[in-house]
C-alpha positions in Angstrom: -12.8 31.2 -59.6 -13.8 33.0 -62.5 -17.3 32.6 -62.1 -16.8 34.6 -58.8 -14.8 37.5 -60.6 -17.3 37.5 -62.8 -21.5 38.9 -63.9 -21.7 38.0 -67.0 -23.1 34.4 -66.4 -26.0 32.6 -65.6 -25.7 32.2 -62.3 -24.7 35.6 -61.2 -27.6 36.8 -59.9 -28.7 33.4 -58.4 -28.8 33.8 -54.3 -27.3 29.8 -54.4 -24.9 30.6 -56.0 -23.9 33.8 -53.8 -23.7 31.2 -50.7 -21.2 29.2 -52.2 -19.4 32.0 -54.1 -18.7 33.9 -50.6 -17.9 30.7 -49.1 -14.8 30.7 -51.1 -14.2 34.1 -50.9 -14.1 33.6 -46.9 -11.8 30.6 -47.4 -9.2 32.5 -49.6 -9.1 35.4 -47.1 -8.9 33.4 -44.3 -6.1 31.3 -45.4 -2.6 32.6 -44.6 -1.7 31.6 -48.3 -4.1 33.8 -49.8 -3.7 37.0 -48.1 -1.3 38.1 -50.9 -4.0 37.9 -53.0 -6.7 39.7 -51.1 -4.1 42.7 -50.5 -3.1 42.6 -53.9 -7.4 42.8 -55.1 -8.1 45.4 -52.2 -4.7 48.3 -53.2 -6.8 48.1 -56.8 -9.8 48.5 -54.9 -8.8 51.6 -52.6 -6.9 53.6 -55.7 -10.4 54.0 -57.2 -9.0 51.8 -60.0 -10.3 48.3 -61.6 -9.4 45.7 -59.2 -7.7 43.2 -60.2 -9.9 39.8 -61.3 -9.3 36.9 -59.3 -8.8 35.2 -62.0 -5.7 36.7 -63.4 -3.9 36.2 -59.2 -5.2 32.9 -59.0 -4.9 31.5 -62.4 -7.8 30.2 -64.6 -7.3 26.9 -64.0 -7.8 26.8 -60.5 -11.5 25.8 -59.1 -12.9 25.8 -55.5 -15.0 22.6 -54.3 -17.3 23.8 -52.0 -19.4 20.9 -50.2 -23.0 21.9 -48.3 -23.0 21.0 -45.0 -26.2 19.7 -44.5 -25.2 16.7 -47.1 -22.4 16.1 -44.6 -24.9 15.7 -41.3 -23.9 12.2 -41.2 -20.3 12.4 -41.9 -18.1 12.2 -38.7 -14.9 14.3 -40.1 -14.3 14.7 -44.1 -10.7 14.2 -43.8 -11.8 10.4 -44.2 -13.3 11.4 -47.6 -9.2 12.9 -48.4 -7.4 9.8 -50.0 -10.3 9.9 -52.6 -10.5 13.7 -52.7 -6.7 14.0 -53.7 -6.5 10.9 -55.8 -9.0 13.1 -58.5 -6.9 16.5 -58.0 -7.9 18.0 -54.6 -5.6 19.0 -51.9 -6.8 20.7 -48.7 -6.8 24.5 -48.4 -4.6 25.0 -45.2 -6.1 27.4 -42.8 -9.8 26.7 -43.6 -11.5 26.5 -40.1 -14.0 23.5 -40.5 -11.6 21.6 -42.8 -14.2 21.3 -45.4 -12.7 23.4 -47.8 -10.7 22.0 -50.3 -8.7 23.3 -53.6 -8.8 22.0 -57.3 -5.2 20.9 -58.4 -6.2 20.7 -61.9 -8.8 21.6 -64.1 -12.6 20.1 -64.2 -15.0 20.0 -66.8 -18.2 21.9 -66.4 -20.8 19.6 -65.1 -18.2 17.4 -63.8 -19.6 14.8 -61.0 -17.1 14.2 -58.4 -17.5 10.1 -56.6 -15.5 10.2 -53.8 -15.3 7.0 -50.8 -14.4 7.3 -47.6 -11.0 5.7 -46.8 -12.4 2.7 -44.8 -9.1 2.0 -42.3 -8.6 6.1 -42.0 -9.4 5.8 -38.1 -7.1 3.2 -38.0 -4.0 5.3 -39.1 -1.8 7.0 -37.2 -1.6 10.5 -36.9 1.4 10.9 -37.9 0.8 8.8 -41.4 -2.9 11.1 -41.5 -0.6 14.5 -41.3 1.7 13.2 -44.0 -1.0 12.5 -46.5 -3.2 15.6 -46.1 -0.2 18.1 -45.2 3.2 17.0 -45.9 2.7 15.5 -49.1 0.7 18.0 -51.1 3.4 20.9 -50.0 6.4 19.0 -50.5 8.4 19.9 -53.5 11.6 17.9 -53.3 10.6 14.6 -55.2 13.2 11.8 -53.1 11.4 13.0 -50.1 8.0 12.7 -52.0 8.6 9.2 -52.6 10.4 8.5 -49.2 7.0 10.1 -47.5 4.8 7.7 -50.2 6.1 5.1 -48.7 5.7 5.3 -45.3 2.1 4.8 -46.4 3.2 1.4 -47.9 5.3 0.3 -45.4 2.1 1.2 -42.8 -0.4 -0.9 -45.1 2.1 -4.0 -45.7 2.2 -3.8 -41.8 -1.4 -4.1 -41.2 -1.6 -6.6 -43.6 0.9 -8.9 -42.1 -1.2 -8.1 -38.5 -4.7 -8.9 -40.3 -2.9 -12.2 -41.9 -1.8 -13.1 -38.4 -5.1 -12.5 -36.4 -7.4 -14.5 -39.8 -5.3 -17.2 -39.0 -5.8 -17.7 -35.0 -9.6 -16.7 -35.6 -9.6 -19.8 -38.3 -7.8 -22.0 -35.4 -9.8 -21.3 -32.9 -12.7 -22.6 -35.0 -11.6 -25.8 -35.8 -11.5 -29.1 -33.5 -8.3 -29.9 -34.0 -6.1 -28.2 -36.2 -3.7 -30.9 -38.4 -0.1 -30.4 -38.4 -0.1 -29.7 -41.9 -2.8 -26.9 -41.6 -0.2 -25.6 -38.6 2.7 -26.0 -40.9 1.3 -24.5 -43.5 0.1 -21.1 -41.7 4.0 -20.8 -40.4 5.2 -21.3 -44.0 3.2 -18.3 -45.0 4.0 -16.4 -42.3 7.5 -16.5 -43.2 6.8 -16.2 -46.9 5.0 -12.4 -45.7 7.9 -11.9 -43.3 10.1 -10.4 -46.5 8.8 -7.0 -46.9 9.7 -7.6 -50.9 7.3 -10.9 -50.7 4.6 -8.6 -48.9 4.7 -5.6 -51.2 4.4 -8.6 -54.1 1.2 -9.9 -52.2 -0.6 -6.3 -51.7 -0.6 -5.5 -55.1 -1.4 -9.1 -56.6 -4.5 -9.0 -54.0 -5.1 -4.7 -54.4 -6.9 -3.2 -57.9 -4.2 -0.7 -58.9 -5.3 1.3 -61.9 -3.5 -0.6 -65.2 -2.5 2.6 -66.6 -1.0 3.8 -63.5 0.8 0.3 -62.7 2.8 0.3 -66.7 3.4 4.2 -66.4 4.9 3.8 -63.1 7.0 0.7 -64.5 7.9 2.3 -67.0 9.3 5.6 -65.5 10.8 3.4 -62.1 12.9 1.2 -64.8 14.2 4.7 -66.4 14.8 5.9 -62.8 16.9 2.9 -61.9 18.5 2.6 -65.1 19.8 6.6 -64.5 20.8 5.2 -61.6 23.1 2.7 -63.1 21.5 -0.4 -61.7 20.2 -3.2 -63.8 16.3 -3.7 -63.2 15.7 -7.4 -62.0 12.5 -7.8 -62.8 9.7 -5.7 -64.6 6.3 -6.0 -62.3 5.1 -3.2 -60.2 6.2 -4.5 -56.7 9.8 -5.2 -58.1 10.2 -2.2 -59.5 8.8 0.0 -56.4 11.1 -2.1 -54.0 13.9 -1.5 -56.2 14.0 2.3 -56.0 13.2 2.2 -52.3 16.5 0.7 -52.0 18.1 3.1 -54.5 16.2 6.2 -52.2 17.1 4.8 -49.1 20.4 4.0 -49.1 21.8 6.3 -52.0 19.5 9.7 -52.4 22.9 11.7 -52.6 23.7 10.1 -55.4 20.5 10.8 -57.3 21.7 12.9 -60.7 19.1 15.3 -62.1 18.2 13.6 -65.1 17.2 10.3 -62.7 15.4 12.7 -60.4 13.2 14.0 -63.6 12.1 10.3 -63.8 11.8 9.7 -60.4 9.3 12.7 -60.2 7.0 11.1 -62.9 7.1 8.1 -60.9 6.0 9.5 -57.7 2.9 11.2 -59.9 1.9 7.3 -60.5 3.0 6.8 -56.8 0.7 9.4 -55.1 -2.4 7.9 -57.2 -1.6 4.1 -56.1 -1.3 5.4 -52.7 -4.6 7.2 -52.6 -6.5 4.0 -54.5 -4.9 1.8 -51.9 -6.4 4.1 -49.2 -9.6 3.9 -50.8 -9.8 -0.1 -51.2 -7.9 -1.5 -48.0 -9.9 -2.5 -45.2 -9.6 -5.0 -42.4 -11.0 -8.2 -44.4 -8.0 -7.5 -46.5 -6.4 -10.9 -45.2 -9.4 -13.2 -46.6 -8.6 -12.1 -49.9 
């Protein structure tokens, strides 16, 4: 942004740079969001008077990601691409008419090289759970409804999880002469090990990479959140502690005091990033692991 309200860099003059530059430009006006902005830059413009920088309306920590299309020939949709997108600080610029146009949360450094996956079970989500990730989420301020919509995307996951578990195990049957009773016995005592959703959050993250940092801050700030809460915190691993304050959210979000929200809210921050790793690393072989 402020190489756009600026001329005195390199690239100024440079007619690559101009592409992307009014790219953005077109975004921001576009964008229903943004159209304080523009009227705000064009009233300085029309009194004859030094407009006011973009820079100063938007904030100079702000930066547009533009992508070049041509890069993206092969790429069905990019929304795919959004789990990874927003786990490193982009959120989707409503109102962008390709939907390849997405804003900078926080702050990058220059020269900063973006790796991004595509979620691999995307297609595979329902709309509605698509809409809550790219939409809902990124607008929502309220931070018991943040972690109520975070997870709906666990709940969706431990679901498929339990379905893939199910289907590895007739595929596996179906292969073999004559299954034993013991191999039959077995499968149905871990079926109804995975029937607790507390025993299948357990599995998911023992078989899912979580980021370390991200699985002892969120501990850490969940254990605050439940102590504000005046409940005593059974046990100390990530799965416990997240299912734990689903119950607390669930059945008692009005009688959340502030202080236990503050905590909750540096939770979800923790939350939001396991989320979008999970949506990066889960696929359909996620059974034979």
């Amino acid at each position: 942004m402020q190489a756009i309200g600026s001329n005195s860099h390199d690239y100024a003059g440079n007619q690559h740079f101009a592409v992307y530059a009014g790219r953005v430009l077109e975004s921001i006006c576009d964008d229903r969001e943004w159209q304080s902005i523009r009227s705000a830059y064009l009233a300085g413009a029309s009194l004859e008077e030094e407009p006011v920088g973009l820079d100063e309306l938007i904030g100079s920590d702000v930066a547009a990601v533009c992508i070049y299309k041509p890069w993206m020939r092969d790429v069905e949709t990019i929304d795919g691409y959004g789990p990874s997108l927003m786990r490193r600080g982009l959120l989707p610029l409503d109102g962008a008419p390709d939907g390849f146009s997405w804003l900078a949360s926080m702050p990058f450094d220059e020269g900063t090289k973006l790796q991004v996956r595509m979620s691999p079970l995307y297609m595979d989500m329902p709309v509605e759970l698509r809409r809550i990730i790219y939409f809902t989420l990124p607008t929502q301020q309220d931070v018991v409804v943040q972690f109520f919509l975070l997870y709906q995307i666990i709940e969706w996951f431990i679901k498929f999880f339990f379905e893939q578990v199910g289907k590895d195990f007739f595929l596996k049957i179906q292969d073999m002469p004559e299954p034993s009773v013991q191999q039959v016995r077995d499968f149905i005592k871990h079926v109804q090990d995975l029937s607790s959703e507390k025993n299948r959050l357990a599995k998911l993250f023992e078989i899912c990479n979580v980021d370390s940092r991200d699985r002892a801050d969120f501990t850490r700030s969940a254990g605050e959140f439940i102590r504000d809460c005046q409940e005593r915190s059974e046990k100390t691993d990530l799965a416990s502690r997240l299912y734990q304050v689903r119950n607390l959210v669930v059945h008692n979000s009005h009688g959340i005091s502030q202080k236990a929200r503050m905590h909750l809210e540096t939770a979800n921050e923790c939350f939001f990033r396991i989320c979008m790793d999970l949506c990066e690393e889960i696929d359909e072989h996620i059974a034979e692991k």
